[in-house]
C-alpha positions in Angstrom: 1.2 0.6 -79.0 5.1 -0.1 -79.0 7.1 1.8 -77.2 10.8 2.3 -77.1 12.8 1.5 -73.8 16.0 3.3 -72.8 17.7 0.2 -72.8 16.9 -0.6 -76.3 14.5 -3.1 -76.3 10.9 -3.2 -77.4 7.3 -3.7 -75.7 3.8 -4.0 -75.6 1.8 -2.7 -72.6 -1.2 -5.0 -71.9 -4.6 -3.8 -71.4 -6.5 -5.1 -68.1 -10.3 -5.6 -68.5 -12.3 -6.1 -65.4 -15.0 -8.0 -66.5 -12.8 -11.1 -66.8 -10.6 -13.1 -64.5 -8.6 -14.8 -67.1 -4.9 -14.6 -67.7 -3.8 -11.7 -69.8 -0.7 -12.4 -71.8 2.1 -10.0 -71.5 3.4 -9.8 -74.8 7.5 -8.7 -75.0 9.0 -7.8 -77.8 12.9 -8.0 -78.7 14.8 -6.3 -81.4 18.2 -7.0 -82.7 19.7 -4.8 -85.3 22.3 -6.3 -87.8 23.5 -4.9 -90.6 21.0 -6.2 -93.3 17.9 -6.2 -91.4 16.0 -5.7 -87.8 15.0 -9.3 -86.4 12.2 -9.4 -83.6 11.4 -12.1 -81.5 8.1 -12.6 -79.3 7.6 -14.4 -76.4 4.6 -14.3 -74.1 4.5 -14.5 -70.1 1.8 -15.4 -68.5 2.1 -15.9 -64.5 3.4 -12.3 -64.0 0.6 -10.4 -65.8 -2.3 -12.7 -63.7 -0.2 -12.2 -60.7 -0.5 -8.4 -61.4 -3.7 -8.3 -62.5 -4.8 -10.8 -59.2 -3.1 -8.3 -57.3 -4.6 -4.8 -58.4 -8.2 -6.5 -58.1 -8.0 -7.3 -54.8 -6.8 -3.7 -54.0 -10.1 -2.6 -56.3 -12.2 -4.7 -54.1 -10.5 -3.9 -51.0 -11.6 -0.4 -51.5 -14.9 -1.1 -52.3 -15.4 -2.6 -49.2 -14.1 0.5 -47.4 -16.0 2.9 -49.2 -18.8 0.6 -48.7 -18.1 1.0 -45.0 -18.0 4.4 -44.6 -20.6 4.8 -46.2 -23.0 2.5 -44.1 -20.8 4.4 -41.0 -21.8 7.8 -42.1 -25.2 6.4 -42.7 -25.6 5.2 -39.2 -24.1 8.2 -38.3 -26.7 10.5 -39.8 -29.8 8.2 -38.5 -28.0 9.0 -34.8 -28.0 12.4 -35.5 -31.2 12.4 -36.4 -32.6 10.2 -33.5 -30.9 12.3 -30.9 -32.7 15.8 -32.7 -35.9 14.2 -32.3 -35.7 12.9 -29.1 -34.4 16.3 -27.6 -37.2 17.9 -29.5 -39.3 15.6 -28.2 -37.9 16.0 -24.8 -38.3 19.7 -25.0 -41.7 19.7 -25.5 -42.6 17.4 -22.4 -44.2 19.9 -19.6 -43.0 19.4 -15.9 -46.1 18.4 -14.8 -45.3 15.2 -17.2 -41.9 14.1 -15.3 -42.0 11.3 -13.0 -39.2 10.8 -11.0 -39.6 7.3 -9.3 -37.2 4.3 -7.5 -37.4 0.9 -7.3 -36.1 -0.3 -3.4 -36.7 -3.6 -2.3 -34.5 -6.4 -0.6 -31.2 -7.7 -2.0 -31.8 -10.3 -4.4 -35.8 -9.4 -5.4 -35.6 -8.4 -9.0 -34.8 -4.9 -9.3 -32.2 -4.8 -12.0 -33.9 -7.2 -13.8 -37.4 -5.1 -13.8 -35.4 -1.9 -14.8 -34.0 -4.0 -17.9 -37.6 -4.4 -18.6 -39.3 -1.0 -18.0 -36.2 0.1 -20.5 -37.1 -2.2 -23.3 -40.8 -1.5 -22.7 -40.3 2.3 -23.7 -37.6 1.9 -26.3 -34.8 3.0 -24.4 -32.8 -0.7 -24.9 -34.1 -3.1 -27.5 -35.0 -6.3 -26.2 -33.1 -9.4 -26.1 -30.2 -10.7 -24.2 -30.2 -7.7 -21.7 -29.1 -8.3 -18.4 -28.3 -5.6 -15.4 -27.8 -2.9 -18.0 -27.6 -0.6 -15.0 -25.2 -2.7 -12.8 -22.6 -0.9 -14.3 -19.3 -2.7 -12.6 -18.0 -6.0 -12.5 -18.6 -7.3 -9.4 -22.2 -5.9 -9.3 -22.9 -8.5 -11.9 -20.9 -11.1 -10.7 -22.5 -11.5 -7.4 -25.7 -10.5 -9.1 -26.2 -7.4 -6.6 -26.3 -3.6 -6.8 -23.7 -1.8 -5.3 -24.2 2.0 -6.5 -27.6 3.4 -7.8 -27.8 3.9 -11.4 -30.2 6.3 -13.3 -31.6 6.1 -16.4 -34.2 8.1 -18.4 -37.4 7.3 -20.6 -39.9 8.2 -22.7 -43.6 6.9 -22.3 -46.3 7.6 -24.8 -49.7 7.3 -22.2 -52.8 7.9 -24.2 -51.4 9.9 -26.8 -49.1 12.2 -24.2 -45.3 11.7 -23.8 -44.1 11.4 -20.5 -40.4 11.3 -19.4 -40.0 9.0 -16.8 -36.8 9.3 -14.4 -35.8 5.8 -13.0 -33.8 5.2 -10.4 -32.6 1.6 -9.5 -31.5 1.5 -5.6 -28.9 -0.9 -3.9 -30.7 -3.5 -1.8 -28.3 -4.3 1.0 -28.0 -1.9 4.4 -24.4 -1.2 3.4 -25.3 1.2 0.6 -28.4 2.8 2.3 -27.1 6.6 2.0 -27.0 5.2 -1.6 -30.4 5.1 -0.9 -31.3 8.1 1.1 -29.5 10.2 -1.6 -31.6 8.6 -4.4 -35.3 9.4 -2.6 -34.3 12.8 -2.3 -34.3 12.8 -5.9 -37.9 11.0 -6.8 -41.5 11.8 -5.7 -42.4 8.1 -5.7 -41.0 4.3 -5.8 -41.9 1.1 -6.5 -41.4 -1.0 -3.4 -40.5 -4.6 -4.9 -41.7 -8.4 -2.7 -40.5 -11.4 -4.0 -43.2 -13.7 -4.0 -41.4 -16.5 -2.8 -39.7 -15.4 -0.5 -42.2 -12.5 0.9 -41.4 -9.2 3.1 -37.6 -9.3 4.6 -35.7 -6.9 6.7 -34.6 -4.8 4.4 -37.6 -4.3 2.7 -39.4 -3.0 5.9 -36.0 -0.7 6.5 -36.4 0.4 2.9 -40.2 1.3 3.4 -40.0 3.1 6.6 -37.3 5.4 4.7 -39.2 6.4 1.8 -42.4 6.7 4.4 -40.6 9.2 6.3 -39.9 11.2 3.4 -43.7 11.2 2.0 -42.9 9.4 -1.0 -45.9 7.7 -2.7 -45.4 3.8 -2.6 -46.8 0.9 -5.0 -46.1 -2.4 -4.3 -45.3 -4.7 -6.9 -45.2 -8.5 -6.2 -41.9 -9.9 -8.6 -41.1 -13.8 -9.4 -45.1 -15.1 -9.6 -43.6 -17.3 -12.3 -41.7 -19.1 -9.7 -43.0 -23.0 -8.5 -42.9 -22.0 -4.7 -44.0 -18.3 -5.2 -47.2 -17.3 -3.0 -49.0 -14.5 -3.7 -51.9 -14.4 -1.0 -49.2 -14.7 1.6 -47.3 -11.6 -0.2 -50.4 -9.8 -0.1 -51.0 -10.1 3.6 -47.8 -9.1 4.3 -48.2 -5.7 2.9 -51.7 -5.2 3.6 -50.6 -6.2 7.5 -46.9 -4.9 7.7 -47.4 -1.9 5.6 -50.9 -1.3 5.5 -50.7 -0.6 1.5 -54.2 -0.9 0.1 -54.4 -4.1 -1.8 -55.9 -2.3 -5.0 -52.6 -0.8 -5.8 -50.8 -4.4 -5.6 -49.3 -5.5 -9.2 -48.5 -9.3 -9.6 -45.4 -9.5 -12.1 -42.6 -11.7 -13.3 -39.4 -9.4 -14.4 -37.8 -12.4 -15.7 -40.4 -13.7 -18.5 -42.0 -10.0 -18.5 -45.5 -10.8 -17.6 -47.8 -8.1 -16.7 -44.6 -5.6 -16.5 -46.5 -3.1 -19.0 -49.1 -2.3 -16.2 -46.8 -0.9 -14.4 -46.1 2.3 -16.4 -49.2 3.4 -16.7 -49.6 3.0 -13.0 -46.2 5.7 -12.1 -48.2 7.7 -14.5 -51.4 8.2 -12.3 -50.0 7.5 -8.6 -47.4 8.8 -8.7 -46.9 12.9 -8.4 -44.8 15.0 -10.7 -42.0 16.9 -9.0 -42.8 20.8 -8.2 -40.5 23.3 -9.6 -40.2 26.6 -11.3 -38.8 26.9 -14.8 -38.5 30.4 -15.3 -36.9 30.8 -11.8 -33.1 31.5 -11.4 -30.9 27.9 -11.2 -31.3 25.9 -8.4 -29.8 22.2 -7.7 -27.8 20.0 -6.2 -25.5 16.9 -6.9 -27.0 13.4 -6.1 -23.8 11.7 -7.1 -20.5 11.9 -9.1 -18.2 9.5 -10.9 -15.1 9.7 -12.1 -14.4 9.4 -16.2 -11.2 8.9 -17.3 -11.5 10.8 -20.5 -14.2 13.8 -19.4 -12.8 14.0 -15.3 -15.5 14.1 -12.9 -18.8 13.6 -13.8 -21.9 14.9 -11.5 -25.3 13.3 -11.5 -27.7 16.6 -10.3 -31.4 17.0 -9.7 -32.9 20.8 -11.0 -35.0 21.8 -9.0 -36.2 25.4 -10.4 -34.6 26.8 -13.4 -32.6 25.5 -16.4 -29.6 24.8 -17.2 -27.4 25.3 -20.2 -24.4 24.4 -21.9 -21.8 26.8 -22.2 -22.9 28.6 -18.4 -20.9 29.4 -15.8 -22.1 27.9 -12.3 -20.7 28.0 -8.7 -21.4 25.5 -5.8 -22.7 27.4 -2.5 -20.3 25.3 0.1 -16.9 25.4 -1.9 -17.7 28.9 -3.4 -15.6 27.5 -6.3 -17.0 28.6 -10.3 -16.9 25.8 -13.0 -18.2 26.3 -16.9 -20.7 23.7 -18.2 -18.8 21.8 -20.9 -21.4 19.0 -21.4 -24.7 18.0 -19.5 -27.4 15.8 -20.6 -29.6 12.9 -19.2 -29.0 9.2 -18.7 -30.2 7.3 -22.0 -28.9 4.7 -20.3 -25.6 6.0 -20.9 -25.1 9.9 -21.4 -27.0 11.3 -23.9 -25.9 15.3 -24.4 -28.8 18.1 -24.5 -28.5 21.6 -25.0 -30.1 22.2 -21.7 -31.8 20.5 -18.3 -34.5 22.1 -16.6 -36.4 21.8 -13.6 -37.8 18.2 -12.5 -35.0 16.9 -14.7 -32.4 14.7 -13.0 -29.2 14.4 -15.2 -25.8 15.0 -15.8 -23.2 17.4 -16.1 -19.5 17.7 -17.2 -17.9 20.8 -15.2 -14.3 20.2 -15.7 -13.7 19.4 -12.0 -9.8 18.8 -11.5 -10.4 17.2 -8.3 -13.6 14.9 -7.5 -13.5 15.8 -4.1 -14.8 18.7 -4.9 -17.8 17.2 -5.6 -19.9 17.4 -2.2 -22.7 15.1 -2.6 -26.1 17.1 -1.7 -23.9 20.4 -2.2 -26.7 23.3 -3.9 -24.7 24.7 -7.5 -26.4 27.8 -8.9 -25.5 30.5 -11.9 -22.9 32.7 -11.4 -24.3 36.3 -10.6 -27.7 34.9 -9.7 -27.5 33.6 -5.8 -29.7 31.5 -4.3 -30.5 29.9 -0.5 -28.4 26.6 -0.3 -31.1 23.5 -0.2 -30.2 21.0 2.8 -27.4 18.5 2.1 -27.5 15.0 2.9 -25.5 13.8 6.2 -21.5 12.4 5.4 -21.9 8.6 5.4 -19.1 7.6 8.2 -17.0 4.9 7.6 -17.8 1.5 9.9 -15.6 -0.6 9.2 -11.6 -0.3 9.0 -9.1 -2.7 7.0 -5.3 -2.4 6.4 -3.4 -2.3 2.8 0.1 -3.1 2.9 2.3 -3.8 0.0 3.9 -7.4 0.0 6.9 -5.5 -2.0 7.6 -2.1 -0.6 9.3 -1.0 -4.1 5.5 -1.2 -5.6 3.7 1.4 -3.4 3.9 4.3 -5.6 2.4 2.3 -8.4 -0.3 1.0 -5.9 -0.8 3.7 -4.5 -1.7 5.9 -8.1 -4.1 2.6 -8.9 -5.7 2.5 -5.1 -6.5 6.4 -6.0 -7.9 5.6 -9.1 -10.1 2.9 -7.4 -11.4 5.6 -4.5 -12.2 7.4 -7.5 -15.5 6.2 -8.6 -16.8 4.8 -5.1 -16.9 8.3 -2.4 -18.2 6.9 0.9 -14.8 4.6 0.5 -11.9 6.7 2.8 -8.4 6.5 1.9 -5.4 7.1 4.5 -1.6 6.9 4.4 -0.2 4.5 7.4 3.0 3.2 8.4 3.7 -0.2 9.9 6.6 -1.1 11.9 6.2 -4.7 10.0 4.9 -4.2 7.0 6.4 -0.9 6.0 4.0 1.9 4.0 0.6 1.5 3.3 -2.8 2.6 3.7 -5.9 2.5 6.2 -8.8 2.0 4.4 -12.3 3.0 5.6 -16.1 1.3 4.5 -19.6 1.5 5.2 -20.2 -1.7 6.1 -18.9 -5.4 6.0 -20.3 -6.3 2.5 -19.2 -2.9 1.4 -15.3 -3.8 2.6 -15.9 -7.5 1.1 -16.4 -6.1 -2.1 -13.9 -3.6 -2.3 -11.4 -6.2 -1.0 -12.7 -8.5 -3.5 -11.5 -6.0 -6.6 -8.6 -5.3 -4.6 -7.3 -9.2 -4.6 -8.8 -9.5 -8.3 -7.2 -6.5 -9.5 -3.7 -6.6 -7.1 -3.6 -10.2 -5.8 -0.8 -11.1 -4.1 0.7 -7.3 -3.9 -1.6 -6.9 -1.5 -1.5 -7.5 2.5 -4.7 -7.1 3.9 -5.8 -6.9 7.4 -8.6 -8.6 9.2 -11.2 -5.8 9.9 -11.6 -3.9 12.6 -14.2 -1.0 13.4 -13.9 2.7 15.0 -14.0 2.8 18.9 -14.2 5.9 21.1 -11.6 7.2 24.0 -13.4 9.5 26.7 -10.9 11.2 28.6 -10.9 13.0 31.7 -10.6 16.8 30.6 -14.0 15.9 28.4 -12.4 15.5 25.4 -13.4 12.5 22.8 -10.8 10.4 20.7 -12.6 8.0 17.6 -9.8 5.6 16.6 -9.6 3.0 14.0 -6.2 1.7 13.9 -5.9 -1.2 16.8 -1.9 -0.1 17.1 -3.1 3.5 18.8 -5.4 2.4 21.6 -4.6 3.0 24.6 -2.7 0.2 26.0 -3.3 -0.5 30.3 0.0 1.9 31.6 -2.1 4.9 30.2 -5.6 4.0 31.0 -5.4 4.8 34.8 -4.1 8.6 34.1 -6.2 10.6 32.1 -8.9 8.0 30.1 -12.3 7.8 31.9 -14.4 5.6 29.8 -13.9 3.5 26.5 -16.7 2.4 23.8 -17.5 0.6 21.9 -19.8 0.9 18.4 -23.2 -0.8 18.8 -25.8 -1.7 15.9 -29.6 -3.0 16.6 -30.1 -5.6 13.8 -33.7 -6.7 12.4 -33.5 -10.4 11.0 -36.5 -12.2 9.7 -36.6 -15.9 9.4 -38.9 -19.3 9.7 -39.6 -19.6 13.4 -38.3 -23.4 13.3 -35.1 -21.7 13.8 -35.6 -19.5 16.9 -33.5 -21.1 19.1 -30.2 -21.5 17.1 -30.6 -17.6 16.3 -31.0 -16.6 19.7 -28.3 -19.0 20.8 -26.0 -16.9 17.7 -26.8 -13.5 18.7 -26.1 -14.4 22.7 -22.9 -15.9 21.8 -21.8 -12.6 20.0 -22.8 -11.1 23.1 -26.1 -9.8 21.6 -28.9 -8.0 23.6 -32.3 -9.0 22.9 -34.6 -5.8 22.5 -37.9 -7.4 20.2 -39.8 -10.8 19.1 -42.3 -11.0 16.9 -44.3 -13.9 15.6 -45.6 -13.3 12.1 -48.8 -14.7 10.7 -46.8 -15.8 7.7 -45.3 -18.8 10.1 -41.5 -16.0 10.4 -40.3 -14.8 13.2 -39.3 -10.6 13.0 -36.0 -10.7 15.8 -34.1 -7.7 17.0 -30.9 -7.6 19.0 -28.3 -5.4 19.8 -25.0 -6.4 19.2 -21.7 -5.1 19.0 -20.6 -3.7 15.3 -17.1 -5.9 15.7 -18.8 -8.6 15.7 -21.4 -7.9 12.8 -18.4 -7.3 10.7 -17.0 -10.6 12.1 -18.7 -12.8 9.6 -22.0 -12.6 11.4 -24.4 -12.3 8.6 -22.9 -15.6 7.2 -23.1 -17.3 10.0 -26.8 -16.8 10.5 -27.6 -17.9 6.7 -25.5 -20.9 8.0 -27.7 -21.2 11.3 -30.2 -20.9 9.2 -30.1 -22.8 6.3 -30.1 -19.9 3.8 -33.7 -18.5 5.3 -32.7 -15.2 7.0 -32.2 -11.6 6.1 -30.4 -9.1 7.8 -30.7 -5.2 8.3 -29.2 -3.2 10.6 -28.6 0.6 11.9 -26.4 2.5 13.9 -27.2 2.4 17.6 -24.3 4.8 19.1 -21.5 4.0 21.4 -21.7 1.8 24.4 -19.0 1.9 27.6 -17.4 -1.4 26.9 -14.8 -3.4 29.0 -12.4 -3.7 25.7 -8.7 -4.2 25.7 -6.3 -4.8 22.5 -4.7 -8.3 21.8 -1.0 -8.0 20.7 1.2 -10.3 19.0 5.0 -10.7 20.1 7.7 -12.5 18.4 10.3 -12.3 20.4 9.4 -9.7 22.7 8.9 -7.8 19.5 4.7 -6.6 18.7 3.2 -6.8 15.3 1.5 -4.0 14.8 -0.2 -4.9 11.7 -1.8 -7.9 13.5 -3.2 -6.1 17.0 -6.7 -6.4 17.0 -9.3 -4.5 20.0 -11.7 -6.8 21.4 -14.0 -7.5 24.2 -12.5 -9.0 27.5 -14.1 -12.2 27.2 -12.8 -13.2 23.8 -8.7 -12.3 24.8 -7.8 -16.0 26.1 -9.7 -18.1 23.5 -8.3 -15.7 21.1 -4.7 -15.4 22.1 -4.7 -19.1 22.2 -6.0 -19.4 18.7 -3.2 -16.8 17.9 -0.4 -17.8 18.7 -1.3 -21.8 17.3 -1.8 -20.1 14.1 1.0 -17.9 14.1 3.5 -20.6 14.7 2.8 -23.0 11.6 3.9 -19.8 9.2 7.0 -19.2 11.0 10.2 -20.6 10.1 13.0 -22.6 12.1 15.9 -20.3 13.1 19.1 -20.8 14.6 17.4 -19.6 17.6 14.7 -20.2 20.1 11.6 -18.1 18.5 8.7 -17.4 20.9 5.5 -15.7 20.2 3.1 -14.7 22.7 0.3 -13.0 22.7 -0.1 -10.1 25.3 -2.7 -8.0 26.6 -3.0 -5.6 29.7 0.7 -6.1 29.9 0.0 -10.0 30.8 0.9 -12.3 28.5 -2.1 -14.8 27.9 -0.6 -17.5 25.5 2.6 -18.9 24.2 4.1 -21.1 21.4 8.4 -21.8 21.0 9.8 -22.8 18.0 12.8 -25.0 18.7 15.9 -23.8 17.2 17.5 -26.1 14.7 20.5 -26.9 16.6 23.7 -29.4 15.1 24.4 -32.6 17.4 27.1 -31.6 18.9 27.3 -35.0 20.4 27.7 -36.9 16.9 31.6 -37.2 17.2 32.1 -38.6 20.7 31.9 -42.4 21.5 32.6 -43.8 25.3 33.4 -39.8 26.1 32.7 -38.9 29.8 29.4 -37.7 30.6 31.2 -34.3 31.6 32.2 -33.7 28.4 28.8 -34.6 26.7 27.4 -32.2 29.5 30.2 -29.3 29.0 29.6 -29.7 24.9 26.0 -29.0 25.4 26.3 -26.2 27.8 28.5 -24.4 25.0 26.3 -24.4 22.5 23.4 -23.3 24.8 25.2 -20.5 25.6 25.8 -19.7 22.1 22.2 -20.0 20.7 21.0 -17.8 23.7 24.0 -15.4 22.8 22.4 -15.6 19.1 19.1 -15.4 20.2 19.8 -11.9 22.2 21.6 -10.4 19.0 19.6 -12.4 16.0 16.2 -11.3 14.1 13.2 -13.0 12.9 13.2 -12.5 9.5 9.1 -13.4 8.6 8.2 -13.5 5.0 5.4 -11.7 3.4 3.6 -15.0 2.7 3.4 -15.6 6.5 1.3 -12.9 7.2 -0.8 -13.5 4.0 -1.9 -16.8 5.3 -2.4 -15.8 9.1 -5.2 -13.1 8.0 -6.2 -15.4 5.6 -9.5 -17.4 7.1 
C-alpha cells in the first residue's frame, strides 16, 4: 500500500512476520514531478528495518516471560491458598485430647536445634535438605551454635491413621536463659530431656531436670550423637537410670545429625506424653508466654489458651494492665506465622493486638474477652538483672541515633534492662542490665558488631545491697553510687554482696586445679561427689562478681574443655567490699570505679594504674594517676612532663645559673600543672576495658 507523506514523498510500509528472523527490506519510494512525467526512484534499507524488527521481538519475548511469570506466581499463589485451607481444616478437626504440647531441654551444646530441624522435616513442616537451626532465629544464636531465646513451632503427625498436632518447643541450654526456660514448661505437659552420648549427664542437664520434675512434667530421655566415634551409650544409660532414676525402657538411642532412629520418637510424645486439659466451650482464658517485637505488625505475643477460643476480629483485655486491644491477626507457629481464623484451648500460638508499646506485654499476664471476666492464672516471677555493664558513646553528637537503635535492640530481648546514665567522663549514656554473664557477652557481642567503635563499654559489674541503720535496703548497680568510707560510719549498718552456689561436673583427674580455682575466687565449698562414670559432681559457693569475672572460661581452661557449669541464685552475703577509684590528677573516673572484695584492692590498684599509664599521653605537665580506696591511695604511676632543655644554650655558665634556669621552669610546669587539664581520648578508655 503507498501512501502519501505530508512532505511529499512516497512509501511503502513493511510487513513484519514472526516466524522468521531474517532481514526485512524497507522499501522507500521517491517521486519527482517534472513537467512531462512523474520519475520514481527505489532504494532499499536494510539495517534499520532488522534493527526495528530485532528490537520489537525482544519486547514480544520480554513479555512473554512476564506473563509467563505471573502466571507461575499466581499459580503458586493459589496452591498456598489452598495448602493453608486444608491445613486449617485439617487443624480444626484435631480434638484437644490430640494436642501435645512438649519441650526439648538438655545442656548447651547436645543437639536440640538440630533434632527440632528433624522432627520438622519428619512431619512435613520443612522439607528436608540443607536445614540448619531453623528455629535459632538470630544471628549470633547460629554463630556460636547456641540458643538464646526459645522458639516454637507447630506440627502435624498422622499416628495410625489419626492427626495429631504436636506443639514443640525448643529451650535455651545455658543457666543464663533459664526463666526462658521456666516460661516455656509452663506451656507443655511433657519434654524430651536430651544426653549427649559422648559427653553424658552435665550440670545443666540435672538443673534442667529438677525444673521440669518440680512441675510434674512427664520426661523421656533421648540419648543424641550415637553416631559419634567416642559416644558411650551404656555409660549414658547409667547415668539416667542412677542420676534420674528414668526407667531404661523409655530410653531412645538417636543421631539428630544423620537422622537415625529420630522417627521413634514421635510416636513415643504420642503415648507418654499427656494432652493438655482445657475447656473449649468455656469463656477465654490465657496468658502470654513471650512477645517480640515486628517491625512491620508492632508487637507480637506468643500465648497459651487454656479454656476457650479465640477469634480474629475480638476484642480482649489483659487482667494486670486493665488495658483492651482488638485481635488483628493470630495464628500458630508453622515455623513462621501461619494466620487462622481462630485458636482454641491447648493451642499455643500467636497473636497480633496492635500493642503501641511492648512493655505492655507482661510475660505470664492472664488476657481474656472483653465483657466476659475471668480469675487471673499465676504469672511467672520478673527475671532480675545480674549483671550490670556501661554504654557510653565515643562521640557524644551520636547518642540520639544510638540511643533510637539501642531501643530497637531492647526490643526483641525483655529480660535485657535499659537505663539513661550520666558520666562525668564520658558524658551521656546508658546502664545496661542482663541475666547473666553469657547473656551480657552476647548482647555486647551485637552491640560491637552492630556499633563498633561508637561504643564505650564497661567492664561488668553486678548489683550489691546497702543496709542502713533506720532498716531501710538500697540495691545499687552503678560502682560510682556506693557508699564511699566518710559515709559508711553514719547511717550504713551492713553491705552485701550477691552470692551464687555453682554445680560443675568434670573428670575427677582435675579435682585439684578446680578446687584450687574456686578457692582463689574466694569460693566456699558446700558438696563432692564421686560419680561411677569416673566425674566428679562439685559445688561451691562463690561470689556472683567473680562468676561474671570470666570464671566459666577459666575452668574450661583449668580443665581442658571438660567441665560444665550451672549455677543459681544464693541471696546476699554481708561482705567486707569497698570500691576502687581511679584518679588522674586528683580527678576520679567514674566510668572506671569498680566494687570489689578487700583482698583484691592492692593487686588490683597496682594492675590499674600500670595499665592506665600506657594509654595516657605526655603533657606539658606532671600527670599522676592513682588509684584510691577508703580515702587511702593504694597505687601510683607519674607521667613525666615533656619539658624543653632549658640548659641547651649555655656553655661554661655558672652552676647558679644552670640551677636558677631549672628552678624557673619548675615553677612554671607546677603553675601549669595547677591550672592545666588532662585531655584523655576516647581510644584510651577503649583499650583500658579492653582485656
Amino acid at each position: 500500500m503507498i501512501t502519501k507523506a505530508l512532505s511529499g514523498s512516497l512509501f511503502i510500509k513493511p510487513i513484519f512476520t514472526y516466524t522468521t528472523f531474517k532481514k526485512i527490506p524497507f522499501y522507500s519510494l521517491s517521486s519527482s514531478s517534472s513537467s512531462n512525467s512523474n520519475s520514481y526512484s527505489y532504494s532499499y534499507s536494510y539495517s534499520y528495518s532488522y534493527s526495528r524488527f530485532s528490537t520489537f521481538s525482544k519486547l514480544l519475548n520480554n513479555n512473554t516471560e512476564n506473563n509467563n511469570k505471573i502466571k507461575k506466581q499466581n499459580s503458586s499463589a493459589k496452591k498456598e491458598d489452598k495448602v493453608k485451607l486444608e491445613t486449617q481444616e485439617r487443624i480444626s478437626k484435631i480434638p484437644i485430647s490430640n494436642y501435645r504440647n512438649f519441650s526439648i531441654v538438655a545442656h548447651i551444646d547436645h543437639g536440640k536445634s538440630t533434632l527440632s530441624d528433624r522432627l520438622l522435616e519428619l512431619t512435613g513442616v520443612i522439607k528436608p535438605g540443607d536445614n540448619k537451626q531453623v528455629l535459632d532465629k538470630l544471628d549470633v544464636e547460629r554463630e556460636r551454635g547456641i540458643t538464646i531465646k526459645a522458639q516454637t513451632c507447630s506440627m502435624i503427625y498422622n499416628y495410625n491413621n489419626t492427626d495429631y498436632l504436636l506443639h514443640l518447643v525448643d529451650c535455651p541450654g545455658h543457666v543464663d536463659f533459664r526463666s526462658e526456660v521456666t516460661r516455656s514448661f509452663a506451656s507443655v505437659n511433657g519434654a524430651l530431656l536430651l544426653i549427649d552420648a559422648s559427653q553424658g549427664v552435665q550440670a545443666q542437664t540435672v538443673a534442667n531436670f529438677y525444673l521440669a520434675y518440680s512441675l510434674n512434667l512427664k520426661l523421656i530421655p533421648i540419648i543424641n550423637k550415637i553416631d559419634m566415634d567416642n559416644a558411650d551409650i551404656p555409660k549414658s544409660i547409667d547415668q539416667i537410670k542412677n542420676f534420674f532414676e528414668l526407667p531404661t525402657e523409655d530410653i531412645i538411642s538417636v543421631s539428630a545429625k544423620t537422622g537415625l532412629n529420630v522417627p521413634s520418637i514421635l510416636p513415643a510424645i504420642i503415648e507418654k506424653i499427656p494432652s493438655p486439659t482445657g475447656d473449649i466451650s468455656g469463656r477465654l482464658k490465657s496468658f502470654i508466654v513471650d512477645s517480640w517485637y515486628d517491625s512491620y505488625v508492632g508487637c507480637v505475643l506468643l500465648i497459651k489458651i487454656v479454656d476457650g477460643v479465640l477469634k480474629k476480629g475480638q476484642r480482649i483485655m489483659s487482667a494486670h494492665t486493665r488495658k483492651k486491644y482488638e485481635v488483628k491477626e493470630l495464628g500458630i507457629m508453622y515455623p513462621d506465622r501461619f494466620a487462622m481464623d481462630q485458636i482454641s484451648a491447648g493451642q499455643v500460638g500467636y497473636i497480633i493486638p496492635g500493642m503501641k508499646n511492648s512493655s505492655e506485654a507482661l510475660i505470664g499476664d492472664t488476657l481474656m474477652l472483653v465483657g466476659q471476666e475471668v480469675e487471673p492464672l499465676p504469672g511467672f516471677e520478673e527475671s532480675k538483672p545480674m549483671v550490670f555493664v556501661g554504654a557510653f558513646p565515643s562521640n557524644g553528637g551520636e547518642f540520639q541515633m544510638l540511643d533510637e537503635s539501642l531501643q530497637k535492640l531492647v526490643l526483641n530481648d525483655r529480660s535485657v534492662t535499659l537505663q539513661k546514665e550520666t558520666s562525668n567522663a564520658l558524658g551521656q549514656g546508658w546502664r545496661i542490665g542482663f541475666l547473666g554473664s553469657l547473656h551480657a557477652s552476647v548482647f555486647k557481642e551485637r552491640l560491637e558488631k552492630e556499633y563498633g567503635a561508637q561504643l564505650i563499654i564497661t567492664a561488668p559489674t553486678v548489683p550489691y545491697k546497702v543496709q542502713f541503720k533506720d532498716g531501710k535496703e538500697k540495691i545499687i548497680s552503678n560502682p560510682d553510687d556506693f557508699p564511699d568510707y566518710t559515709t559508711r560510719g553514719g547511717r550504713i549498718e551492713s553491705l552485701l554482696e550477691p552470692f551464687v552456689e555453682i554445680m560443675s561436673t568434670f573428670p575427677s583427674d582435675f579435682l585439684g586445679t578446680v578446687i584450687k580455682l574456686c578457692q582463689d575466687n574466694r569460693g566456699i565449698q558446700t558438696d563432692l561427689q564421686y560419680l561411677n562414670t569416673g566425674q566428679v559432681l562439685l559445688k561451691y559457693r562463690i561470689p556472683l562478681s567473680r562468676l561474671v569475672d570470666d570464671f566459666f572460661g577459666k575452668l574450661k581452661s583449668a580443665t581442658s574443655g571438660y567441665a560444665s557449669l550451672d549455677y543459681e541464685d544464693a541471696g546476699y552475703e554481708i561482705s567486707d567490699i569497698i570500691k576502687l577509684e581511679l584518679l588522674v590528677n586528683g580527678k576520679g573516673i567514674d566510668a572506671l570505679a569498680q566494687v570489689m572484695h578487700k583482698s583484691e584492692i592492692e593487686s588490683t590498684a597496682k594492675h590499674w594504674v600500670k595499665k592506665f599509664k600506657q594509654h595516657i599521653r605526655f603533657q606539658l605537665f606532671d600527670v599522676i594517676i592513682q588509684a584510691k580506696a577508703n580515702n587511702k591511695i593504694m597505687a601510683r604511676e607519674t607521667i613525666k612532663a615533656k619539658r624543653k632543655d632549658v640548659l641547651a644554650k649555655l656553655h661554661a655558665s655558672d652552676v647558679s645559673r644552670r640551677k636558677k634556669l631549672l628552678s624557673k621552669q619548675k615553677e612554671g610546669k607546677k603553675k601549669l600543672q595547677s591550672v592545666g587539664n588532662v585531655t584523655i581520648d576516647q581510644e584510651a578508655y577503649q583499650s583500658f576495658l579492653r582485656r
